[in-house]
MARBA-3410 file (N, C-alpha, C, O; in Angstrom, 1 decimal):
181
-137.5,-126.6,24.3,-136.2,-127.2,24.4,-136.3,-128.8,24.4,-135.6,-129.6,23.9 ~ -137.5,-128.9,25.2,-137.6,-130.9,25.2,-138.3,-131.1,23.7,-139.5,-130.6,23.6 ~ -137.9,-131.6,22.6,-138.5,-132.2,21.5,-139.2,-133.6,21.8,-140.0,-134.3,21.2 ~ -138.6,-133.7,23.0,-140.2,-135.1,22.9,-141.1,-135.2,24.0,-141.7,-136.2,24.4 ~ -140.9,-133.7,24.3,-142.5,-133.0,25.4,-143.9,-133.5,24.1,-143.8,-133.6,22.9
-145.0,-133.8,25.0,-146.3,-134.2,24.3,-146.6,-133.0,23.2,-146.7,-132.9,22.0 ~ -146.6,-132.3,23.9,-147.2,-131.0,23.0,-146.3,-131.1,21.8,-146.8,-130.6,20.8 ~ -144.6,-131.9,21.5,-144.0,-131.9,20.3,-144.5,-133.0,19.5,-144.7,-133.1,18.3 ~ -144.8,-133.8,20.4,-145.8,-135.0,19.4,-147.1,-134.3,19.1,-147.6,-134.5,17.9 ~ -147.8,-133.6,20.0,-149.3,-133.0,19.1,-149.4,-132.4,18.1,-150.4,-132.4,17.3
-147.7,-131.4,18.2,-147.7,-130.5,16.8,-147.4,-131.6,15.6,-148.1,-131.6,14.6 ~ -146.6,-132.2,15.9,-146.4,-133.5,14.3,-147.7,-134.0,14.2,-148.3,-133.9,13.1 ~ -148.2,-134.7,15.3,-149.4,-135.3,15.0,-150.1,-134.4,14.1,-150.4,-134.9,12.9 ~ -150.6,-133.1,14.5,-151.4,-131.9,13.8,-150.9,-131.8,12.4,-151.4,-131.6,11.3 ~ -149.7,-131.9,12.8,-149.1,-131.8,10.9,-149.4,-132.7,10.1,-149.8,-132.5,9.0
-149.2,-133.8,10.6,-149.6,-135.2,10.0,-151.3,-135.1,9.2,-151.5,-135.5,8.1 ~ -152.1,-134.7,10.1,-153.1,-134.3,10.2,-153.4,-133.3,8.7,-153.8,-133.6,7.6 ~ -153.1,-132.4,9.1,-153.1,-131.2,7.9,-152.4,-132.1,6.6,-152.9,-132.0,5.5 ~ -151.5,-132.9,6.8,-150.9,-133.1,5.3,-152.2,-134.3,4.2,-152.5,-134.4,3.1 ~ -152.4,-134.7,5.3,-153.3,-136.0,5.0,-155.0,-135.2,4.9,-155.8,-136.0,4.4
-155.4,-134.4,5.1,-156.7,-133.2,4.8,-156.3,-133.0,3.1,-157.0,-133.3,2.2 ~ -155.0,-132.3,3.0,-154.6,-131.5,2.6,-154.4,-132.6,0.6,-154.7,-132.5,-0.6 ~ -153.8,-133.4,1.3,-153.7,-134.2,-0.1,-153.8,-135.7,0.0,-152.9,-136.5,0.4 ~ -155.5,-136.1,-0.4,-156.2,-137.2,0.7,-155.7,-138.3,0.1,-156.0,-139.4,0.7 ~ -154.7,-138.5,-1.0,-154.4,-139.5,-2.3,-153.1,-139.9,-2.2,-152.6,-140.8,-2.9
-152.1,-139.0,-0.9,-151.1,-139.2,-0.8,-150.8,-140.8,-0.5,-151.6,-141.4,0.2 ~ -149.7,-141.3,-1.1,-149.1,-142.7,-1.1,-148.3,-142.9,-0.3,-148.2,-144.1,0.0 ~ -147.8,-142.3,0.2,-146.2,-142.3,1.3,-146.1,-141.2,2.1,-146.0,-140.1,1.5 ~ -146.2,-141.2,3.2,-145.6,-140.0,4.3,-144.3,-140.4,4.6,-144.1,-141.5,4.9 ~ -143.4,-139.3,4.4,-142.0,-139.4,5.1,-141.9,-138.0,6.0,-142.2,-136.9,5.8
-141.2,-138.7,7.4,-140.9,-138.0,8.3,-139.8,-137.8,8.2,-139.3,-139.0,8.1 ~ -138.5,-136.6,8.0,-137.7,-137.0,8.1,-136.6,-135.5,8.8,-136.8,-134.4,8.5 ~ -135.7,-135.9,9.5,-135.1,-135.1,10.6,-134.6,-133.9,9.7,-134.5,-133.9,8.4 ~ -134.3,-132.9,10.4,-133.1,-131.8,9.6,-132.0,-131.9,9.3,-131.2,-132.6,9.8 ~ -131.8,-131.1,8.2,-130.3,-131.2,7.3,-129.1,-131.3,8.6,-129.2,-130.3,9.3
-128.3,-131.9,9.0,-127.3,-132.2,9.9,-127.7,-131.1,11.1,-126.8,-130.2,11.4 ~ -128.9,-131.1,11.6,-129.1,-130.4,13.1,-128.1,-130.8,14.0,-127.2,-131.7,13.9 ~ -128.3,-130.1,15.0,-127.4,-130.6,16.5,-128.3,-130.5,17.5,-129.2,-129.7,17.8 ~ -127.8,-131.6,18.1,-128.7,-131.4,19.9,-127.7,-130.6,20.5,-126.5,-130.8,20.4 ~ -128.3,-129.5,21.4,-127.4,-129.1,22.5,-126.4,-130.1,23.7,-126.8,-131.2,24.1
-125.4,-129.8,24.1,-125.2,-130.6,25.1,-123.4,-130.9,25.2,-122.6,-130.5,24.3 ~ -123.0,-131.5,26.3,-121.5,-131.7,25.9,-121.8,-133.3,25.6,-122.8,-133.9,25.6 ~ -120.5,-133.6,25.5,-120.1,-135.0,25.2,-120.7,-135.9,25.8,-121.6,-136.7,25.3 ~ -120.3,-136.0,27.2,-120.8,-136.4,28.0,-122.4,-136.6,28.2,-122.8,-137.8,28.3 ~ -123.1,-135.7,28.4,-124.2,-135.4,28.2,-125.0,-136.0,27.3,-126.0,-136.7,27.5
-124.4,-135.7,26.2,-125.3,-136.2,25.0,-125.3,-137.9,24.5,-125.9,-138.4,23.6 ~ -124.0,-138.7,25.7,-123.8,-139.7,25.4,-124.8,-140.5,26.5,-125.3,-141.6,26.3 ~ -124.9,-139.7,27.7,-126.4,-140.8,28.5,-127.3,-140.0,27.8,-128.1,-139.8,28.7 ~ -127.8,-139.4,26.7,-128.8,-138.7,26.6,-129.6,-139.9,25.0,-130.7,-140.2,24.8 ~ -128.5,-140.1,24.4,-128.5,-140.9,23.5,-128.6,-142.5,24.3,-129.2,-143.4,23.6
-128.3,-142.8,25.3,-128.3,-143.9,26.1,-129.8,-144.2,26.5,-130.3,-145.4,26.5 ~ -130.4,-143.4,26.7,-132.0,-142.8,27.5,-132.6,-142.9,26.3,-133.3,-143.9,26.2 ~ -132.5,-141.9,25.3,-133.2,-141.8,23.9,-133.5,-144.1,23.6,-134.3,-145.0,23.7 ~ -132.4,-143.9,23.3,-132.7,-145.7,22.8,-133.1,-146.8,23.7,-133.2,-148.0,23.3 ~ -133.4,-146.3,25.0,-133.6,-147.7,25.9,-132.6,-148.1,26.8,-132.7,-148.6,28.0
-131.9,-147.9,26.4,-130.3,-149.1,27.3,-129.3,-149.0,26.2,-128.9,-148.3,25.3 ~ -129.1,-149.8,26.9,-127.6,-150.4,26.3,-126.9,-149.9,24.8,-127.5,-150.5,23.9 ~ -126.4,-149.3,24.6,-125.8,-149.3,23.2,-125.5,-150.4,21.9,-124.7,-150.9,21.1 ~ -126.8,-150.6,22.5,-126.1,-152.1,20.8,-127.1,-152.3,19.8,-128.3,-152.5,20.2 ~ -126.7,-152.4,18.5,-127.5,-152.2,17.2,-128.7,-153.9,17.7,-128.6,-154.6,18.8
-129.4,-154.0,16.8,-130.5,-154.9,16.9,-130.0,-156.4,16.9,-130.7,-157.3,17.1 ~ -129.0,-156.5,16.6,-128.2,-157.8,17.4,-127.5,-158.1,18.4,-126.9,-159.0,18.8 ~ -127.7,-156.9,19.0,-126.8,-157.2,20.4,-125.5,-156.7,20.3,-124.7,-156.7,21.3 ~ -125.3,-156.1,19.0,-123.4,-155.8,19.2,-123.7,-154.8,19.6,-124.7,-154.2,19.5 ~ -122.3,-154.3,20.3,-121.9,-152.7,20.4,-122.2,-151.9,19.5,-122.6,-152.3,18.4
-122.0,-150.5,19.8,-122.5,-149.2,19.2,-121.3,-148.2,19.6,-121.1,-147.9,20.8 ~ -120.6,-147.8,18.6,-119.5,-146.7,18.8,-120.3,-145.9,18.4,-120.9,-145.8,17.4 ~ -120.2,-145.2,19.6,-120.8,-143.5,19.4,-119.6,-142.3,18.6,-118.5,-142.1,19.0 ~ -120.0,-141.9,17.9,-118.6,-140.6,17.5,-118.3,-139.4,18.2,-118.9,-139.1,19.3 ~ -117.6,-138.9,17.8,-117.0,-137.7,19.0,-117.5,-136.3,18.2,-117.8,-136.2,17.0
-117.5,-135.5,19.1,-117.6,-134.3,18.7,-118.9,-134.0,17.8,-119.9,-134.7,18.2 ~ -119.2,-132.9,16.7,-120.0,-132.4,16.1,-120.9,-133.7,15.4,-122.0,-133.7,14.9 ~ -120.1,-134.8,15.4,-121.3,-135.8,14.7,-121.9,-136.6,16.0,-122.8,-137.3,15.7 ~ -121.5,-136.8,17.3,-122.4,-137.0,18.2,-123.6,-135.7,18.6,-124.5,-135.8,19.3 ~ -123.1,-134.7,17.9,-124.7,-133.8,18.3,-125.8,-134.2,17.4,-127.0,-134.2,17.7
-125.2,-134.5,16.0,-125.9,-135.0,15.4,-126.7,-135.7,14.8,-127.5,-135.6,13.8 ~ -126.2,-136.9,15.6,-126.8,-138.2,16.0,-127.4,-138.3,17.0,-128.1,-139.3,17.1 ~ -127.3,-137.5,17.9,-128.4,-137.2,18.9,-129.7,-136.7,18.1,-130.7,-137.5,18.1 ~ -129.8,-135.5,17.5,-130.5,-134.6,17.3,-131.6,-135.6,16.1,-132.9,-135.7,16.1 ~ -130.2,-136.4,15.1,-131.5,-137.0,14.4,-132.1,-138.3,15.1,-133.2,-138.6,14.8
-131.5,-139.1,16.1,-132.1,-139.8,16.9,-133.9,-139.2,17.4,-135.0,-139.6,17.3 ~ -133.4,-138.4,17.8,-134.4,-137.3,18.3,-135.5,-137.2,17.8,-136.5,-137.7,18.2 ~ -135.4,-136.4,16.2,-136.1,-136.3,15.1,-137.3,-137.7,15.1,-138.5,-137.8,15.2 ~ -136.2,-138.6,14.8,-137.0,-140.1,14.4,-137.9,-140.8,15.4,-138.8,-141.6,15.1 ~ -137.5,-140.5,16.6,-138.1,-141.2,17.7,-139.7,-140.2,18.0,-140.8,-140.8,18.3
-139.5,-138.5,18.0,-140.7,-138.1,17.9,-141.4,-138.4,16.9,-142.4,-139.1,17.3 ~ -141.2,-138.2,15.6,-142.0,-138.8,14.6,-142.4,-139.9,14.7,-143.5,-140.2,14.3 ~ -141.7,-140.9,15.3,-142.5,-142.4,15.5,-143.5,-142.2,16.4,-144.6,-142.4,16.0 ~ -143.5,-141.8,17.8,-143.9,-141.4,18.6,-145.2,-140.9,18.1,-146.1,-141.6,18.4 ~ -145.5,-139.8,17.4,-145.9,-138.9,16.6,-147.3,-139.7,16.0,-148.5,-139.6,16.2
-146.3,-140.6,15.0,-147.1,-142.0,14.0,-147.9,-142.7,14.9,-149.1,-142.8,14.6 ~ -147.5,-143.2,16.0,-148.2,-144.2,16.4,-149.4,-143.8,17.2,-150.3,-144.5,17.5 ~ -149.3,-142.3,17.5,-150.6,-141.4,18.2,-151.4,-141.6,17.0,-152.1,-142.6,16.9 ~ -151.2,-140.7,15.9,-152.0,-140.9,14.8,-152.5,-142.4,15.1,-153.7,-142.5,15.5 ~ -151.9,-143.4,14.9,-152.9,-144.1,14.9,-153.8,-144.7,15.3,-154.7,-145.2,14.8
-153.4,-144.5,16.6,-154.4,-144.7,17.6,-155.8,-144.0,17.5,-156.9,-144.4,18.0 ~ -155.4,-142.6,16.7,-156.4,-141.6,16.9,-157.4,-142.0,15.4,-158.5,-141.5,15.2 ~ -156.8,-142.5,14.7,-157.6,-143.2,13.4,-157.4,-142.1,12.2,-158.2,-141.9,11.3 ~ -155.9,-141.6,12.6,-155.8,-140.3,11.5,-154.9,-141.1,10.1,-154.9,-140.6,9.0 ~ -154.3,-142.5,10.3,-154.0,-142.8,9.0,-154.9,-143.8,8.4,-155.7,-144.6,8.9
-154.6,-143.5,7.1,-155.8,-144.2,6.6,-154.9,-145.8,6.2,-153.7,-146.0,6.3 ~ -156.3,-146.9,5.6,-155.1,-148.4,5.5,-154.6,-148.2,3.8,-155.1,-147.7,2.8 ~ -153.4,-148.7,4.3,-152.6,-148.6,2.2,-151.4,-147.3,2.5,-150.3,-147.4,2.0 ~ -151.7,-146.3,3.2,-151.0,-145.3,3.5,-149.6,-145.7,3.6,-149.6,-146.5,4.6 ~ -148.3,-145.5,3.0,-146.9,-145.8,3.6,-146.3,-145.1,4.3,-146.5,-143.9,4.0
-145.5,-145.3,5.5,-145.0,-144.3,6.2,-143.7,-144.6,6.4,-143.3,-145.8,6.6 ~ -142.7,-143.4,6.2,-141.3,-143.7,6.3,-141.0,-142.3,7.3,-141.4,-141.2,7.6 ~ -140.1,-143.2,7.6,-139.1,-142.1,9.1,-137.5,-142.4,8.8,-136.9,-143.4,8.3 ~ -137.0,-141.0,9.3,-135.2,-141.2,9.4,-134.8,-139.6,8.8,-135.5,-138.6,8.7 ~ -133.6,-139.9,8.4,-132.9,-139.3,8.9,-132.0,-138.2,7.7,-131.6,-138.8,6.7
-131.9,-137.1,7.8,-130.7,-136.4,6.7,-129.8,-136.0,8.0,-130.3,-135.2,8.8 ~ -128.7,-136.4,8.3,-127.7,-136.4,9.1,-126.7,-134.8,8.4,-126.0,-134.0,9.0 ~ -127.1,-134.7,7.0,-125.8,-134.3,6.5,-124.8,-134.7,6.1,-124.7,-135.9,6.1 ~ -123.7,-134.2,5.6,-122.3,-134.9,4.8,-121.2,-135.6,6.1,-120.2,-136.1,5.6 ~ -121.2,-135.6,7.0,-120.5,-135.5,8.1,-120.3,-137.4,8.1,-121.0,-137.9,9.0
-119.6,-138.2,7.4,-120.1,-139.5,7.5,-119.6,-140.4,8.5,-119.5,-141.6,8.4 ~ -119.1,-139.5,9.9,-118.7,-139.9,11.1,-120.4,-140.6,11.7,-120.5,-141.8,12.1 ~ -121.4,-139.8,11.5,-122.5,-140.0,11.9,-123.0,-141.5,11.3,-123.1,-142.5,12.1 ~ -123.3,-141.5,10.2,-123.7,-142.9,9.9,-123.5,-144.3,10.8,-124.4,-144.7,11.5 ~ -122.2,-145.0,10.7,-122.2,-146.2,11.9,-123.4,-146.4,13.0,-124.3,-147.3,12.9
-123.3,-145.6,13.7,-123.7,-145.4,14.8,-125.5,-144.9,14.3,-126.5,-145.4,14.8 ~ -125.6,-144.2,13.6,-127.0,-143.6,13.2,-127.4,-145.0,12.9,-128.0,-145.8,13.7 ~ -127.0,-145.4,11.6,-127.5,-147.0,11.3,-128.0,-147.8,11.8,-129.0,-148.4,11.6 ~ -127.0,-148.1,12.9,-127.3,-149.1,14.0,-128.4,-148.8,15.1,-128.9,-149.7,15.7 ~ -128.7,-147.5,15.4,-129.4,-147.4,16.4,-130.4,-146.8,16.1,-131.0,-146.6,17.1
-131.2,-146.2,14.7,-132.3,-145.9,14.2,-133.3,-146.7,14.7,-134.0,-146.2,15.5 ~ -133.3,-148.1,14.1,-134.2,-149.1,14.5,-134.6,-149.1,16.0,-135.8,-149.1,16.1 ~ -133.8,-149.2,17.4,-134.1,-148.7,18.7,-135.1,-147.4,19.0,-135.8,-147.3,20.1 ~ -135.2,-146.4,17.6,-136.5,-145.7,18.0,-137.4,-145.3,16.9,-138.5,-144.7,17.0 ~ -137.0,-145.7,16.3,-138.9,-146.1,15.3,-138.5,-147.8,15.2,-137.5,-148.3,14.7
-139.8,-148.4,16.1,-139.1,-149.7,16.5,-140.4,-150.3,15.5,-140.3,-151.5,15.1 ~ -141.7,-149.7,15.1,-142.7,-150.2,14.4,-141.9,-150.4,12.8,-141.5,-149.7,11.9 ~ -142.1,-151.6,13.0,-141.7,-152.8,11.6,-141.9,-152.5,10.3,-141.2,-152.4,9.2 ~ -143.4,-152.2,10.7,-144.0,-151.6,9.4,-143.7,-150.3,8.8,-144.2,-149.8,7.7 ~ -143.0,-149.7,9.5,-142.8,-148.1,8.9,-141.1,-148.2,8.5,-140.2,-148.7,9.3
-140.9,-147.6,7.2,-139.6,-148.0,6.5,-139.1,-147.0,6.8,-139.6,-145.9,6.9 ~ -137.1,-147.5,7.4,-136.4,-146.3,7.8,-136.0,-145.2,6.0,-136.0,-145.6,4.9 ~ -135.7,-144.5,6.4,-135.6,-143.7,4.9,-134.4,-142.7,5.5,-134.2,-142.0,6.5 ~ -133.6,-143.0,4.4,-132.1,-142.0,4.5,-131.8,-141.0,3.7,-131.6,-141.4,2.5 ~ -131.8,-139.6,4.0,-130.8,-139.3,3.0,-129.4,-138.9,3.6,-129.0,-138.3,4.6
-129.0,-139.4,2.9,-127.0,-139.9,3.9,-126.5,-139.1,3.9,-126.0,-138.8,5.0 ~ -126.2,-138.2,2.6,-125.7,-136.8,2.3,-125.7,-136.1,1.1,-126.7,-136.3,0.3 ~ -125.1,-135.5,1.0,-125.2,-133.9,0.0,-124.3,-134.7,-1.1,-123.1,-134.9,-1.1 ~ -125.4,-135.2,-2.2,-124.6,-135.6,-3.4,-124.7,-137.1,-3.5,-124.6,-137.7,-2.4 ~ -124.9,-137.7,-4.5,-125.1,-139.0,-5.0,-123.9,-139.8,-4.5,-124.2,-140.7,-3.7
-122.3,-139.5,-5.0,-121.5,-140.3,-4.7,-121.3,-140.2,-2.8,-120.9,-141.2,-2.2 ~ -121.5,-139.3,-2.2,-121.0,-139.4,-1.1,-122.3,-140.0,-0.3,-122.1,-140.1,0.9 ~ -123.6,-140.2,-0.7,-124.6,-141.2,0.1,-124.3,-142.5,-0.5,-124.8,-143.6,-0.1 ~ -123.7,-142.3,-1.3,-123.0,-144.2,-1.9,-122.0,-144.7,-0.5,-122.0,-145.7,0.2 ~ -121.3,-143.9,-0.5,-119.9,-144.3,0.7,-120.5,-144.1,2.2,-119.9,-144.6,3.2
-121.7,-143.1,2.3,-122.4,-143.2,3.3,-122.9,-144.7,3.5,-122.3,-145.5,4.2 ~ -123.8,-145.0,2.8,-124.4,-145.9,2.7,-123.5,-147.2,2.6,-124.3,-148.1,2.6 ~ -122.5,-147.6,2.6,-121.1,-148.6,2.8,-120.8,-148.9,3.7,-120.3,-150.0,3.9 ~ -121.1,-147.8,4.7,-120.7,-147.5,6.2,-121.5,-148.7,7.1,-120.9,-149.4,8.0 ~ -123.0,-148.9,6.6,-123.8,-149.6,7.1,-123.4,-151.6,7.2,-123.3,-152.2,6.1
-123.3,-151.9,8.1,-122.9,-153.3,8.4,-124.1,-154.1,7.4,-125.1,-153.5,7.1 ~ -123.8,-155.5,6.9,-124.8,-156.4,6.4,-126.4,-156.5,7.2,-127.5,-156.3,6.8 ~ -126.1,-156.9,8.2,-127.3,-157.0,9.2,-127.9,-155.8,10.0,-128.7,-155.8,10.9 ~ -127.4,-154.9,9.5,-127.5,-153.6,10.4,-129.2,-153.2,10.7,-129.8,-153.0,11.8 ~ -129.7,-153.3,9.6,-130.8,-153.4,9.6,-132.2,-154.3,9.6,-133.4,-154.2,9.4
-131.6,-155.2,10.0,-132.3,-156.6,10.6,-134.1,-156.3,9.7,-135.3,-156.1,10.1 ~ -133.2,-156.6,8.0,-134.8,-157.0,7.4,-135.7,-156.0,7.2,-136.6,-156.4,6.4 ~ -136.0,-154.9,7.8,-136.5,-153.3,7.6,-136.2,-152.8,6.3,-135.1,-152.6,5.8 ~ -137.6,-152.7,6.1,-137.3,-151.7,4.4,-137.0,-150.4,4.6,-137.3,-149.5,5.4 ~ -136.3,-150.6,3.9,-135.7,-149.1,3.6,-136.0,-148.1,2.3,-136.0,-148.5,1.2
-136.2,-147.1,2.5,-135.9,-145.4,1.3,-134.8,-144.7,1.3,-134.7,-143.8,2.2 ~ -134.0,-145.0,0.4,-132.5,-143.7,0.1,-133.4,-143.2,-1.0,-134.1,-143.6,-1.9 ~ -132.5,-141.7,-0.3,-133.5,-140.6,-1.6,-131.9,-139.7,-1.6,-131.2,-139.5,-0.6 ~ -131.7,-139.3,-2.7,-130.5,-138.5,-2.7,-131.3,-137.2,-4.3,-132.4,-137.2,-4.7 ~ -130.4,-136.6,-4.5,-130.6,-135.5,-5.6,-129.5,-134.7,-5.9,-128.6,-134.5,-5.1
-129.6,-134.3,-7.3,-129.0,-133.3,-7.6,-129.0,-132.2,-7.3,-130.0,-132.0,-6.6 ~ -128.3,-131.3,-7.4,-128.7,-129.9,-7.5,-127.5,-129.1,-8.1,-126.3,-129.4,-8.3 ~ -128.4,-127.8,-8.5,-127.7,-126.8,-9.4,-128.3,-125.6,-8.5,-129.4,-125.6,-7.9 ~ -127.0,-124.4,-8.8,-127.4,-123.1,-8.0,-127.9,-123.0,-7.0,-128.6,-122.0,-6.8 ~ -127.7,-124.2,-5.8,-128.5,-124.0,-4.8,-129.9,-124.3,-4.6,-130.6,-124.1,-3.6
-130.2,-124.8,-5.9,-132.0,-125.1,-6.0,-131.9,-126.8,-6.2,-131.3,-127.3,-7.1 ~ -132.5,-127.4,-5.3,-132.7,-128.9,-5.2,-134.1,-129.2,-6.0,-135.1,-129.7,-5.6 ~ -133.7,-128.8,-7.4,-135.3,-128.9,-7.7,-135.1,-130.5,-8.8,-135.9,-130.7,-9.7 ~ -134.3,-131.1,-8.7,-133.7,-132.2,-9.9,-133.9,-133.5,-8.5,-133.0,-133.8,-7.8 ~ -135.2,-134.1,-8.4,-135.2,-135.1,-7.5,-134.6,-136.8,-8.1,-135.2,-137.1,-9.1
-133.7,-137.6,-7.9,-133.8,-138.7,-8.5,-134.2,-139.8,-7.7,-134.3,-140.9,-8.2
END
């Protein structure tokens, strides 16, 4: 139930592990949360829980405010909050442990799903937990090219205070995501 109990960071770590055994030439690791998951929880709950997750205060990397959304897209901004901060979490054991190698890219973040209540608020407060500079946030905003376009609108000018970023979106037919662009 706790996703950021150690043993959740040892299993990523381990995976991390296996992927980098497994394919020693890889160029980029991306960590990246579940298709529009939910954190359990009520409103309430999930709003000090998201308060805790990030440190304090609700405010994107300039200090402004942070509107949280209501309902089904605050589970899901918890959940990929969640996601991103074990994975960081996760990354930075690895390296301590001397499991990435130097040149390796690493990206973290988020598939929220179509729901584009979530974005604002995801945007702004991603950076609060994979806070390492060097690792690029990476989005997929939603289901379908035009609607990670208007996803992606959502995000303020400075939102991301200079952090490289990866949008990765795709086609698909019949249910098979196999047309990457």
């Amino acid at each position: 139930k706790d996703r950021l109990h150690p043993l959740m960071r040892e299993y990523v770590l381990s995976a991390i592990r296996s992927i980098l055994q497994t394919y020693p030439d890889l160029d980029i690791l991306k960590l990246v949360s579940g298709e529009g998951a939910q954190y359990p929880g009520s409103a309430p709950e999930l709003r000090d829980y998201i308060q805790k997750l990030v440190g304090g205060e609700l405010t994107d990397s300039q200090g402004r405010p942070v509107q949280l959304p209501e309902g089904e897209a605050l589970s899901i901004l918890a959940d990929a909050l969640t996601s991103c901060k074990l994975a960081s979490e996760a990354v930075a054991e690895a390296r301590r442990a001397g499991v990435l190698r130097d040149g390796l890219e690493l990206a973290i973040g988020s598939y929220p799903g179509s729901n584009l209540k979530v974005h604002p608020a995801l945007f702004a407060l991603i950076g609060r937990v994979v806070t390492d500079p060097a690792i690029k946030l990476h989005f997929l905003p939603a289901h379908g090219m035009a609607l990670s376009a208007k996803a992606m609108a959502l995000a303020s000018g400075a939102t991301f205070s200079g952090r490289k970023l990866e949008i990765s979106g795709w086609t698909e037919f019949d249910g098979n995501m196999y047309l990457p662009q």
